[in-house]
C-alpha positions as YAML, in Angstrom:
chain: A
units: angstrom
residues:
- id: 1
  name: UNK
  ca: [69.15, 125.09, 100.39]
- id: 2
  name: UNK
  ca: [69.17, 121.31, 99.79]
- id: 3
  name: UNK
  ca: [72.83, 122.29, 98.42]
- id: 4
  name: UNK
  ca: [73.53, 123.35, 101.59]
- id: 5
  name: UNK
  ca: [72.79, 120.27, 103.76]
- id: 6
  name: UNK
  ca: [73.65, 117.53, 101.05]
- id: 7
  name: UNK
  ca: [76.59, 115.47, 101.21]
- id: 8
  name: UNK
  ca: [77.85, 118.44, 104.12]
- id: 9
  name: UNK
  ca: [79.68, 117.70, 107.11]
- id: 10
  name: UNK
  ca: [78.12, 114.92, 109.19]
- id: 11
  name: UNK
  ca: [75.68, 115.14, 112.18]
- id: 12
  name: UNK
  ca: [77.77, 116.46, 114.73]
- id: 13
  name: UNK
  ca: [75.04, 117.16, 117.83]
- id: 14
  name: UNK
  ca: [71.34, 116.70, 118.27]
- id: 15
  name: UNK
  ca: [69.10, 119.04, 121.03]
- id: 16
  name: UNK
  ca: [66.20, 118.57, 122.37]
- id: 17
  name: UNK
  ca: [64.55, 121.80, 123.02]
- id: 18
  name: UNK
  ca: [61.16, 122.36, 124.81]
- id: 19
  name: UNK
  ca: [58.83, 121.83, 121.64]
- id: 20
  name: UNK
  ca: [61.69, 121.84, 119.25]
- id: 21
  name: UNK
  ca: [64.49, 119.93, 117.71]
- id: 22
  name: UNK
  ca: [68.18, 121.04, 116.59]
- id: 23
  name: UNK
  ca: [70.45, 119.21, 114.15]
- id: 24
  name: UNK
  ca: [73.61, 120.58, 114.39]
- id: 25
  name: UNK
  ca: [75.87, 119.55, 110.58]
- id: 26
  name: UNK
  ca: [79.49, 121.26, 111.71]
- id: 27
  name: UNK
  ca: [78.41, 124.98, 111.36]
- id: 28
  name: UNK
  ca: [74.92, 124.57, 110.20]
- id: 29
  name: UNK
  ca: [72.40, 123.99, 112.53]
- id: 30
  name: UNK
  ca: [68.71, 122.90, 111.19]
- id: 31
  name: UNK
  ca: [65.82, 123.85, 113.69]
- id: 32
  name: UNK
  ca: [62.47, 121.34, 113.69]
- id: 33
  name: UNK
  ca: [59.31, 123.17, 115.23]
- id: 34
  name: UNK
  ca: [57.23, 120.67, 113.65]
- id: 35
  name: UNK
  ca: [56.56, 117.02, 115.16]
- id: 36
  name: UNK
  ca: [59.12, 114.81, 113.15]
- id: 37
  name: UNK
  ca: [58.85, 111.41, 112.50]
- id: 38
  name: UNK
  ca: [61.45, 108.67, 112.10]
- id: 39
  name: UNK
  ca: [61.49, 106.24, 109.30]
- id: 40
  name: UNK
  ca: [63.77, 103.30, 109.86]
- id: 41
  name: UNK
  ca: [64.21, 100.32, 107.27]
- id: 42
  name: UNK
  ca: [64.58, 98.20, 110.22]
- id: 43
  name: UNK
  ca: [62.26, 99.55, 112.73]
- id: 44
  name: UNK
  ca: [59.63, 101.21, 111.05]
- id: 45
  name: UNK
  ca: [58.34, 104.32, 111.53]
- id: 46
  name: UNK
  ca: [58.76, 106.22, 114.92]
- id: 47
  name: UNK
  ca: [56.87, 109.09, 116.08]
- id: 48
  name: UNK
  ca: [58.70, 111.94, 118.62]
- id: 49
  name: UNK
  ca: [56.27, 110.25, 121.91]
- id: 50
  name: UNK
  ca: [57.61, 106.62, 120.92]
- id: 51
  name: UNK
  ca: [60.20, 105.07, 122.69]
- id: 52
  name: UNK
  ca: [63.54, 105.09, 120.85]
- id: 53
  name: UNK
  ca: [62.90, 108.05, 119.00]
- id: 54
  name: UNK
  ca: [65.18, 110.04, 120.63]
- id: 55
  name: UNK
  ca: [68.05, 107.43, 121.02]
- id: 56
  name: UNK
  ca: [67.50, 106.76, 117.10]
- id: 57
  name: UNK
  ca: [67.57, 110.67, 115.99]
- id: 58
  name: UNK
  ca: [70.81, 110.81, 117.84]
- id: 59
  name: UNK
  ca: [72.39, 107.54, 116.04]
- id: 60
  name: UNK
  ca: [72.67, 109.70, 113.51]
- id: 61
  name: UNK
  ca: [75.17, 111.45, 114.84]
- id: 62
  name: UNK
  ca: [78.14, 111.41, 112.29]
- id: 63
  name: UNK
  ca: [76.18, 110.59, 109.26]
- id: 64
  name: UNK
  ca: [75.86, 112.56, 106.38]
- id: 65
  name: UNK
  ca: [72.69, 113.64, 104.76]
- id: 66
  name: UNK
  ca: [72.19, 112.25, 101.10]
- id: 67
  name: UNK
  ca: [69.34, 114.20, 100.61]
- id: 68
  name: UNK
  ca: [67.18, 116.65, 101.22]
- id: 69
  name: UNK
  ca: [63.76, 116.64, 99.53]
- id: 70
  name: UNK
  ca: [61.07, 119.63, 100.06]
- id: 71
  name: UNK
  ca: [57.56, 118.52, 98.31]
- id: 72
  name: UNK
  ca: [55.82, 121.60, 99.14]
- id: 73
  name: UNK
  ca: [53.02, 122.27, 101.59]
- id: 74
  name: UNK
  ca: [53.66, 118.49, 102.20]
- id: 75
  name: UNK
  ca: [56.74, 117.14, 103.78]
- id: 76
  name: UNK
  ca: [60.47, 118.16, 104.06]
- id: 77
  name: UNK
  ca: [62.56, 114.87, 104.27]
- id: 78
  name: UNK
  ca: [65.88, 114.30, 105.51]
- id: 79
  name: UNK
  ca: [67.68, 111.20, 104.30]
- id: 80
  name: UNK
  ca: [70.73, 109.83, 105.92]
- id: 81
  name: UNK
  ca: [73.29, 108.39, 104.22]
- id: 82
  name: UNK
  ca: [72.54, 104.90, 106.18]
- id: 83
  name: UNK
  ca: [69.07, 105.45, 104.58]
- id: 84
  name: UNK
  ca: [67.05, 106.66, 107.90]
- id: 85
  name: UNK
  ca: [64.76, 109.26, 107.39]
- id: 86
  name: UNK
  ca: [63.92, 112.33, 109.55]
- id: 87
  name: UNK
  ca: [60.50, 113.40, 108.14]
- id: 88
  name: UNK
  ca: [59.05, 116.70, 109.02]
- id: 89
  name: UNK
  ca: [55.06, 117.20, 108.15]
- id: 90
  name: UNK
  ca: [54.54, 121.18, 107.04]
- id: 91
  name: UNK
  ca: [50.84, 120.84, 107.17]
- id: 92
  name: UNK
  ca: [48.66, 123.25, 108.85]
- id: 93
  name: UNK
  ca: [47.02, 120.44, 111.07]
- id: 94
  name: UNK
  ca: [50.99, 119.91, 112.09]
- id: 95
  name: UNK
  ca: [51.81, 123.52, 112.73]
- id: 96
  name: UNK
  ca: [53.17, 124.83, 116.06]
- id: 97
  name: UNK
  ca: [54.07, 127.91, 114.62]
- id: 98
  name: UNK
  ca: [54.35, 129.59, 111.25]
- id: 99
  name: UNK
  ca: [57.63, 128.02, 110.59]
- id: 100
  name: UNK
  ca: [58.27, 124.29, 110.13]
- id: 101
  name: UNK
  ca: [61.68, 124.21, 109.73]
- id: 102
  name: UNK
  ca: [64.63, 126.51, 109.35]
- id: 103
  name: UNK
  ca: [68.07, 126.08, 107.78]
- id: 104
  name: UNK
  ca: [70.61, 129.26, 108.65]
- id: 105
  name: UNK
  ca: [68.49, 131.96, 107.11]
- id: 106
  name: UNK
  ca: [66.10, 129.78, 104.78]
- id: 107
  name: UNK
  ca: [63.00, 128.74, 106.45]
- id: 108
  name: UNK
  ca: [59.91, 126.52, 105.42]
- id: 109
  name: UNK
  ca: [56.93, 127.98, 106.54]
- id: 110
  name: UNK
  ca: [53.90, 125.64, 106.99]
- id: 111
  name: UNK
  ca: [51.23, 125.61, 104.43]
...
């Protein structure tokens, strides 16, 4: 899966949706139904109520992930190649839903 996202076609759209998020990479589209967080080496770390959170998840658009990390029941981490981070808890205290995040047809179910 991380295959599938790294070094891929850059950010190309963003949605807001209800309680989720969309990242749209070209043809792949990542769904977020856990609350993300933003960590920025220049502003910190942003949580999806903060101000700028939005504006700064769609920055992003045209950037290319430069990794992907899954540490399991833990966190799934985006990294942009300008070194932002979209970080997605998969926790059970963080769960809307049984899935945290999905990827096409590989999903990360919350722990």
């Amino acid at each position: 899966m991380i295959e599938q996202l790294q070094g891929y076609e850059p950010l190309s759209q963003v949605w807001f949706v209800h309680d989720y998020i969309q990242l749209q990479f070209q043809d792949r589209t990542v769904s977020i139904f856990n609350t993300p967080q933003i960590h920025d080496p220049e502003r910190g770390i942003l949580y999806r109520d903060s101000e700028g959170f939005c504006d700064l998840l769609v920055a992003q658009i045209n950037q290319r992930l430069s990794d992907a990390v899954l540490v399991e029941e833990t966190v799934f981490t985006l990294v942009f190649e300008n070194h932002v981070k979209l970080v997605i808890p998969i926790t059970a205290e963080a769960a809307h839903g049984p899935e945290a995040v999905e990827v096409g047809t590989w999903i990360v179910f919350n722990a």
